[in-house]
C-alpha positions as a Markdown table, in Angstrom:
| # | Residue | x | y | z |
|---|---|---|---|---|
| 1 | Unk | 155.0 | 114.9 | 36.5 |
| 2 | Unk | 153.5 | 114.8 | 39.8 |
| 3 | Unk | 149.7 | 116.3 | 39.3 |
| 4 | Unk | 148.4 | 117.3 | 42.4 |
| 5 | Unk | 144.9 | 115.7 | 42.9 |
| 6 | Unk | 141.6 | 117.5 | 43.9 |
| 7 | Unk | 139.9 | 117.6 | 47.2 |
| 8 | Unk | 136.7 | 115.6 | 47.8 |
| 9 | Unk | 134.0 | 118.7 | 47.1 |
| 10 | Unk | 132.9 | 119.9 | 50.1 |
| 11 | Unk | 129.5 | 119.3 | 49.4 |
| 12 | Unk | 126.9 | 118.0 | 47.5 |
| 13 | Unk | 123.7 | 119.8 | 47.1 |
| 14 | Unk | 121.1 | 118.2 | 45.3 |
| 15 | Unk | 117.2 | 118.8 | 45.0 |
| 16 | Unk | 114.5 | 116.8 | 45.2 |
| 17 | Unk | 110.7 | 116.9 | 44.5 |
| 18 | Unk | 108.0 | 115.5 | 46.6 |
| 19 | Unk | 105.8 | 115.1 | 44.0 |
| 20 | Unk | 102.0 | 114.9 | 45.5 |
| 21 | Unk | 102.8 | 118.4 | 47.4 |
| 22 | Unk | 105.2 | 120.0 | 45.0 |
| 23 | Unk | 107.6 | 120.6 | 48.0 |
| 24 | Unk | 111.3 | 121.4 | 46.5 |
| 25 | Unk | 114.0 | 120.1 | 48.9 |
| 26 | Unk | 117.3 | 120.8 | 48.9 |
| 27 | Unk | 119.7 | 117.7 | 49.7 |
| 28 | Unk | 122.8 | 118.6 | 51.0 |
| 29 | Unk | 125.9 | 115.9 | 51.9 |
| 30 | Unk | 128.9 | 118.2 | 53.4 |
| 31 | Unk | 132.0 | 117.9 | 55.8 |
| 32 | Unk | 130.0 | 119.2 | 58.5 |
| 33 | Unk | 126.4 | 120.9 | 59.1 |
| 34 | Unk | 128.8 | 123.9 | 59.7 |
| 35 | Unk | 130.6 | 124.2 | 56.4 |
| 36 | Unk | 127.7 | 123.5 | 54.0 |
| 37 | Unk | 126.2 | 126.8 | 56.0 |
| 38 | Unk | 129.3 | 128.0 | 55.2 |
| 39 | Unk | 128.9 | 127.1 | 51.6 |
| 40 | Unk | 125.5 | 127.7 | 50.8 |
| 41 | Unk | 125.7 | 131.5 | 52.6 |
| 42 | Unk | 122.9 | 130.7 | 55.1 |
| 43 | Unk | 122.8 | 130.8 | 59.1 |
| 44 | Unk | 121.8 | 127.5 | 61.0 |
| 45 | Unk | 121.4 | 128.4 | 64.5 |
| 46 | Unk | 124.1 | 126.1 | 66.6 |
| 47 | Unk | 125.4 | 124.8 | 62.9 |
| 48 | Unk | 128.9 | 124.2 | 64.7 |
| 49 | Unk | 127.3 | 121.3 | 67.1 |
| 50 | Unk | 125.0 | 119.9 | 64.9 |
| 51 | Unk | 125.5 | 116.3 | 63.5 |
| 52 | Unk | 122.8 | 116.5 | 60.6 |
| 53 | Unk | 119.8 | 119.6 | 60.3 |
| 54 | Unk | 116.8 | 119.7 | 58.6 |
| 55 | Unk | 115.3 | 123.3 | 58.5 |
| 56 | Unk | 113.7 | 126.3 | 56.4 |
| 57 | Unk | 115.5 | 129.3 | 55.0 |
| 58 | Unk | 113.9 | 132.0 | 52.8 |
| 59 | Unk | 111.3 | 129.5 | 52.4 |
| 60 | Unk | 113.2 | 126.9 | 50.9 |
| 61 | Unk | 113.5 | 123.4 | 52.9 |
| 62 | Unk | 116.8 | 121.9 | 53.6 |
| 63 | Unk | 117.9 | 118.3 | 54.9 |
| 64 | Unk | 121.9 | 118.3 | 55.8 |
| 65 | Unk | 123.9 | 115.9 | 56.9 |
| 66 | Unk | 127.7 | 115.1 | 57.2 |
| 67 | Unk | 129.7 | 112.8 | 54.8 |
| 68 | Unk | 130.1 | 110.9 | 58.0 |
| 69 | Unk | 126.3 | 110.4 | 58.8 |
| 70 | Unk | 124.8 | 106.9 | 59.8 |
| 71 | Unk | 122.0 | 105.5 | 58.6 |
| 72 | Unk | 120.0 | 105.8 | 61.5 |
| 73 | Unk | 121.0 | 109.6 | 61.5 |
| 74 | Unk | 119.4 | 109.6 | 58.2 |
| 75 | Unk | 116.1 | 107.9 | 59.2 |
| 76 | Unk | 115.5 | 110.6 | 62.1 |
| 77 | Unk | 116.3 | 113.4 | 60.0 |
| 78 | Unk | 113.9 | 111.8 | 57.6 |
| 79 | Unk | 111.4 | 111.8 | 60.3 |
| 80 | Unk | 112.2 | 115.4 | 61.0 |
| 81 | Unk | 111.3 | 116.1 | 57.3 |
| 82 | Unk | 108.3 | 114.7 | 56.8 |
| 83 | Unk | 107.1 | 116.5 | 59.4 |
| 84 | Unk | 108.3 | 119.6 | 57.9 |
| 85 | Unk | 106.7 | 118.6 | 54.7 |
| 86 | Unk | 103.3 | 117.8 | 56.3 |
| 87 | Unk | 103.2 | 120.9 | 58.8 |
| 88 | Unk | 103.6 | 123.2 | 55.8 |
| 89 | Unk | 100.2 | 121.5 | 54.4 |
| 90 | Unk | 97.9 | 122.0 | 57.6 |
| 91 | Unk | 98.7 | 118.1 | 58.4 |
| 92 | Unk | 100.2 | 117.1 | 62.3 |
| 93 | Unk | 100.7 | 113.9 | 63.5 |
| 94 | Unk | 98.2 | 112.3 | 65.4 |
| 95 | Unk | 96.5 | 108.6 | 64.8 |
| 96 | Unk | 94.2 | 109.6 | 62.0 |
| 97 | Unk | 97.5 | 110.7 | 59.9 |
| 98 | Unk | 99.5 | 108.3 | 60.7 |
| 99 | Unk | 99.1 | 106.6 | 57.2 |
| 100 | Unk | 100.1 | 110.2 | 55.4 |
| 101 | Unk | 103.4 | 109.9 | 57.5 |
| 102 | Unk | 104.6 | 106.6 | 57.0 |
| 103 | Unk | 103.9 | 107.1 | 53.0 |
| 104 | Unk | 106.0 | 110.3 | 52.9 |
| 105 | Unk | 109.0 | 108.9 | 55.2 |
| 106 | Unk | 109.1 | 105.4 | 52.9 |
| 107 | Unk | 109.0 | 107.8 | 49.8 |
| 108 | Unk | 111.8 | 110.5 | 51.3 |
| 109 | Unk | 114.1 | 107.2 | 52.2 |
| 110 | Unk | 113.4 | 105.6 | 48.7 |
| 111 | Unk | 115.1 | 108.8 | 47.5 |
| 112 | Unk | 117.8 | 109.8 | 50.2 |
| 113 | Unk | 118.9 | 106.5 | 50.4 |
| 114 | Unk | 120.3 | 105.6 | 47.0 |
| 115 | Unk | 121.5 | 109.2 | 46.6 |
| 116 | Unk | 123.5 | 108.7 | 50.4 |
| 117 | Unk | 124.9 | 105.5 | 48.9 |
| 118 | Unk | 126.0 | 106.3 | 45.8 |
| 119 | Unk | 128.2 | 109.3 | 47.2 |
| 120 | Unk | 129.7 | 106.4 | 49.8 |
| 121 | Unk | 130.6 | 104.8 | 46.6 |
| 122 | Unk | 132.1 | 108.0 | 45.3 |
| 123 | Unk | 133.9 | 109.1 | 48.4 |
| 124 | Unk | 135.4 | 105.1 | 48.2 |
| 125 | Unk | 136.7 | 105.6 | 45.3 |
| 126 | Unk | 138.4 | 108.8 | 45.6 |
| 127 | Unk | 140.0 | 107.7 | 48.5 |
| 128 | Unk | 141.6 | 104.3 | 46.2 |
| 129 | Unk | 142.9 | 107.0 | 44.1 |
| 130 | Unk | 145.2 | 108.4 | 47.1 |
């Protein structure tokens, strides 16, 4: 019997806490910026062209990125979110916060990170299933 086999999932969300500020953020690994908008029933302004987002709807925060994202994708939109994260608590960047930033950015790539690698594992072994 010839079974047919399922697609890769669209996307991944996942959450994640920032513990310190209590900030909920929603991880999401997708085809495209575009179809986890699609997905997830929210509208990213210029969704179609973007390579990876990191934005605020109905007050929730969101970092997305496409299956196909590169590491140094990941550290900018990490950059993006920190900033994000900070903002929201009175805090901008200048030389006397400097310190606050590069804490939150090394804690936000100690999470995305392993969580961005293990999917390339999973993705790698779908495909071997083929």
């Amino acid at each position: 019997m010839n079974k047919k086999k399922k697609p890769f999932p669209k996307m991944f969300l996942d959450h994640i806490e920032v513990p310190i500020f209590k900030e909920k953020i929603n991880l999401v690994f997708a085809e495209s910026v575009a179809v986890a908008a699609k997905e997830l029933d929210i509208t990213i302004r210029d969704a179609e062209g973007a390579n990876a987002i990191v934005f605020t709807a109905d007050n929730y925060l969101y970092i997305i990125m496409p299956y196909s994202v590169t590491r140094g994708v990941i550290a900018h939109e990490i950059f993006h979110l920190a900033t994000e994260v900070l903002d929201r608590r009175g805090l901008t960047f200048s030389h006397d916060s400097e310190e606050a930033y590069a804490h939150l950015i090394d804690w936000l790539t100690e999470e995305i990170y392993p969580y961005y690698n293990n999917l390339k594992k999973k993705q790698l072994a779908y495909k071997k299933r083929k």
